[in-house]
C-alpha positions as CSV (number, residue, x, y, z in Angstrom):
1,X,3.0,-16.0,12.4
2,X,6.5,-15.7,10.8
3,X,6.8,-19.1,9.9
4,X,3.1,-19.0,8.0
5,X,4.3,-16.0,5.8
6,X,7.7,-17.3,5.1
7,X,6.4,-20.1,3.8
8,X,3.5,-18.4,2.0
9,X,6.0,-15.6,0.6
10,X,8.9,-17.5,-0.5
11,X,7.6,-19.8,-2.7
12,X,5.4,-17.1,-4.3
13,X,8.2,-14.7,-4.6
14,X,10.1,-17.5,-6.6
15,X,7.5,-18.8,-8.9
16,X,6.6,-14.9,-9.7
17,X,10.3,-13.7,-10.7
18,X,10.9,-17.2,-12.6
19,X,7.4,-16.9,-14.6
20,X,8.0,-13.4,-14.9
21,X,12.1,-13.2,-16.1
22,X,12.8,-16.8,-17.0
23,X,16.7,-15.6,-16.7
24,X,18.9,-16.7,-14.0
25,X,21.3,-13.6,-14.1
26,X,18.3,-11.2,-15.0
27,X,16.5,-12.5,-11.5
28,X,19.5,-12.1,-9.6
29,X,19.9,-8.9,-10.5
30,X,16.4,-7.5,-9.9
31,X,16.3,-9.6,-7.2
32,X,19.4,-7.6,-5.3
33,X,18.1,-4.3,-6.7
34,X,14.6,-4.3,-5.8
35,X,14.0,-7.0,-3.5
36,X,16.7,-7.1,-0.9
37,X,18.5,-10.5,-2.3
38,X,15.4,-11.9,-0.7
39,X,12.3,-13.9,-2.4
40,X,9.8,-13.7,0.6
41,X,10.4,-10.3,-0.1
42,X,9.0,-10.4,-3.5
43,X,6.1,-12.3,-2.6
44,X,5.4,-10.4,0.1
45,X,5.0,-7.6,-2.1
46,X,3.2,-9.3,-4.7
47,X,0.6,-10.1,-2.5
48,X,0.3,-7.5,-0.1
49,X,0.0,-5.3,-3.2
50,X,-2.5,-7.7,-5.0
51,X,-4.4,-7.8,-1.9
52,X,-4.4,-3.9,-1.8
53,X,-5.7,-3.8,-5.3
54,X,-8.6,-6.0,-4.6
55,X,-9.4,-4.3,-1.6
56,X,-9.5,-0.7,-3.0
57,X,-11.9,-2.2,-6.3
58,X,-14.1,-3.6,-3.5
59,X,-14.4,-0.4,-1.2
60,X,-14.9,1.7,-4.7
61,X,-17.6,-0.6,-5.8
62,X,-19.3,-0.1,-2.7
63,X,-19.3,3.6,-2.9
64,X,-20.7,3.3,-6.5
65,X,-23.4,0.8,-5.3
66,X,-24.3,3.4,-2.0
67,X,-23.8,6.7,-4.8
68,X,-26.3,4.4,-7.3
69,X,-29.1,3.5,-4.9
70,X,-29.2,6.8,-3.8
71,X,-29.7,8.3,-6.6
72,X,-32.3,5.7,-7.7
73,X,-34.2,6.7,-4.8
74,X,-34.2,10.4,-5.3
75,X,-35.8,9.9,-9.0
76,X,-38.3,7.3,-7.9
Protein backbone atom coordinates (compact mmCIF):
# COMPACT_ATOMS: atom_id res chain seq x y z
CA UNK A 1 0.00 0.00 0.00
CA UNK A 2 3.11 2.20 0.45
CA UNK A 3 4.41 1.81 -2.86
CA UNK A 4 0.66 2.90 -4.41
CA UNK A 5 0.75 6.28 -2.30
CA UNK A 6 4.34 7.03 -2.97
CA UNK A 7 3.87 6.99 -6.23
CA UNK A 8 0.44 8.72 -6.18
CA UNK A 9 1.92 11.44 -3.58
CA UNK A 10 5.22 12.25 -5.03
CA UNK A 11 4.43 13.24 -8.28
CA UNK A 12 1.43 15.33 -7.04
CA UNK A 13 3.40 16.98 -4.33
CA UNK A 14 5.94 18.08 -7.14
CA UNK A 15 3.67 19.29 -9.80
CA UNK A 16 1.59 21.25 -6.91
CA UNK A 17 4.72 23.21 -5.36
CA UNK A 18 6.20 23.87 -9.03
CA UNK A 19 2.60 25.15 -10.45
CA UNK A 20 2.09 26.82 -7.31
CA UNK A 21 5.88 28.69 -6.65
CA UNK A 22 7.57 28.29 -10.02
CA UNK A 23 10.96 29.19 -7.92
CA UNK A 24 13.57 26.74 -7.23
CA UNK A 25 14.90 28.35 -3.97
CA UNK A 26 11.32 29.53 -2.97
CA UNK A 27 10.20 25.48 -3.17
CA UNK A 28 13.08 24.50 -1.32
CA UNK A 29 12.49 26.51 1.32
CA UNK A 30 8.77 25.89 1.92
CA UNK A 31 9.51 22.58 1.05
CA UNK A 32 11.99 22.13 4.31
CA UNK A 33 9.70 24.39 6.45
CA UNK A 34 6.43 22.93 5.90
CA UNK A 35 6.83 19.70 4.28
CA UNK A 36 9.58 17.81 5.84
CA UNK A 37 12.19 18.17 2.77
CA UNK A 38 9.75 15.61 1.43
CA UNK A 39 7.29 15.95 -1.82
CA UNK A 40 5.07 12.78 -1.00
CA UNK A 41 4.52 14.77 1.90
CA UNK A 42 3.00 17.62 0.07
CA UNK A 43 0.82 15.56 -1.96
CA UNK A 44 -0.22 13.72 0.66
CA UNK A 45 -1.47 16.64 2.20
CA UNK A 46 -2.89 18.13 -0.83
CA UNK A 47 -4.99 15.35 -1.23
CA UNK A 48 -5.90 13.97 1.94
CA UNK A 49 -7.06 17.63 2.56
CA UNK A 50 -8.88 17.94 -0.84
CA UNK A 51 -10.44 14.67 -0.22
CA UNK A 52 -11.54 15.99 3.32
CA UNK A 53 -13.07 19.04 1.71
CA UNK A 54 -15.15 17.10 -0.66
CA UNK A 55 -16.20 14.84 1.84
CA UNK A 56 -17.39 17.40 4.40
CA UNK A 57 -19.50 19.47 1.18
CA UNK A 58 -20.94 15.97 0.54
CA UNK A 59 -22.04 14.98 4.26
CA UNK A 60 -23.43 18.90 4.56
CA UNK A 61 -25.36 18.58 1.52
CA UNK A 62 -26.88 15.62 2.69
CA UNK A 63 -28.03 17.18 5.96
CA UNK A 64 -29.55 20.11 3.92
CA UNK A 65 -31.32 17.58 1.56
CA UNK A 66 -32.67 15.35 4.92
CA UNK A 67 -33.34 19.13 6.86
CA UNK A 68 -35.27 20.22 3.23
CA UNK A 69 -37.50 17.21 2.72
CA UNK A 70 -38.45 17.37 6.05
CA UNK A 71 -39.60 20.34 6.15
CA UNK A 72 -41.34 19.93 2.77
CA UNK A 73 -43.29 17.32 4.35
CA UNK A 74 -44.32 19.09 7.42
CA UNK A 75 -46.03 22.07 5.10
CA UNK A 76 -47.57 19.66 2.66
Amino acid sequence: MELYSGILYYPIGWIYLWIRYRNKEKIKSILAEKYEDSYHNAGAQLVLSTFGKLLFALLLLMLLTVIGRAIYEVFT
